[in-house]
N, C-alpha and C positions, 0 to 999 in steps of 0.2 A: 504494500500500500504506500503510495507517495504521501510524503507528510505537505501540510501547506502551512503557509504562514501570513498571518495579515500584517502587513506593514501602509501603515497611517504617516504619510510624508510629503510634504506639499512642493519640494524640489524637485521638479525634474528630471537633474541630470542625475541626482538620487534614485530615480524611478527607474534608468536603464543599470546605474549599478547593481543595484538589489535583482532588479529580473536577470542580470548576467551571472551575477555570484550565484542566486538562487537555484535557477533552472542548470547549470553547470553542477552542483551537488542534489540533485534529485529533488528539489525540495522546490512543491508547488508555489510560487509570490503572486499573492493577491495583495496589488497595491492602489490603494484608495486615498485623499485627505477631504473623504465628504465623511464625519460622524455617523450622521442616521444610513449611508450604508455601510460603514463599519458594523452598525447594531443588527443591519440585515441581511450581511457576512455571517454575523455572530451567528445569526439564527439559523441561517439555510447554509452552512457549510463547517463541516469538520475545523477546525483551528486548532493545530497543535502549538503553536507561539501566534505574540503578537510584537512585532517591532514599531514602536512610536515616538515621533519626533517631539520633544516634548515644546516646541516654537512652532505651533502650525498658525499659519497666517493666514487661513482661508477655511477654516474649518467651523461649520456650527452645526450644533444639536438641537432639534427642536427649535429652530429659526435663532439660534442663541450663537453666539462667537464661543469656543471654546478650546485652550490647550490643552497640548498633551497630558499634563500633571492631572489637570480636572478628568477629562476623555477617560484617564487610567483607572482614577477613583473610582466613577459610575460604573466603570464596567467590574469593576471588582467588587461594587457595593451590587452587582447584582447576581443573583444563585445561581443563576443558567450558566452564568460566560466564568466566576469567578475562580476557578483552578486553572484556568488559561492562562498560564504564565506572561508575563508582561517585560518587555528588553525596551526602556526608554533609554532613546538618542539625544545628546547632546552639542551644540557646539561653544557649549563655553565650559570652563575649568570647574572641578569638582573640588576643589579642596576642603572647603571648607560646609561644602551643601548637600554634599554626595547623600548622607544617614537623611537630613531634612524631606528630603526629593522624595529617597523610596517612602521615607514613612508616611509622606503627604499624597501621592500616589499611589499607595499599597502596592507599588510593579516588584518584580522578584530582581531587577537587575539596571543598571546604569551603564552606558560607554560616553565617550567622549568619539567624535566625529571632528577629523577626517579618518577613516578606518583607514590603515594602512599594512595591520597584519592582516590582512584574509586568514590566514588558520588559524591566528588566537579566535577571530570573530567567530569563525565555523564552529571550533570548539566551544564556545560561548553559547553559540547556538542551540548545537548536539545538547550540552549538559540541561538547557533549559525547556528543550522541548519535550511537551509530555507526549504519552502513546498512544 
């Protein structure tokens, strides 16, 4: 069975990296930065991760503007989707927000952006995706 993943990212040129890393290790990218079909991802298709940019700049819920921090929470605050592990992107420094982020988004994990390992990422991947 191909695993998929939804990835929530409003960049572009992010959009063909992910589908090229993705589809290159087996792993279906379903990538979206419209919220309400992220929710109808959620609901009409497997999701073994979710990778989300926590700066979406086009993204709303329910006619609302909404970032990835918020985006992470709801979906975690809800029973259906909530063991679907969550990998929020960033492209600013974690040093001192890193613990604040996950706990305010409940996601299981943080990177920093620009990726430049591909195998740490993959592995990052691998370890967080459920079955």
């Amino acid at each position: 069975m191909t695993k998929s993943v939804l990835i929530i990212e409003d960049d572009q040129l992010l959009h063909k990296f992910y589908k090229y890393v993705f589809e290159r290790a087996c792993i279906c990218p379903i990538i979206t930065e419209d919220a309400d079909d992220v929710i109808h991802q959620l609901k009409n298709e497997k999701i073994h991760l979710i990778i989300m940019d926590i700066n979406l700049k086009n993204t709303y819920l329910d006619g609302q503007k909404i970032d990835g921090i918020r985006l992470s929470r709801y979906i975690k605050l809800n029973a259906e989707f909530s063991k679907i592990p969550i990998l929020l992107v960033t492209a600013y420094s974690l040093s001192s927000r890193e613990n604040s982020i996950l706990d305010e988004s409940m996601a299981e994990g943080i990177i920093v952006k620009p990726i430049v390992d591909y195998n740490q990422f993959l592995n990052t991947i691998n370890k967080l995706m459920i079955n």
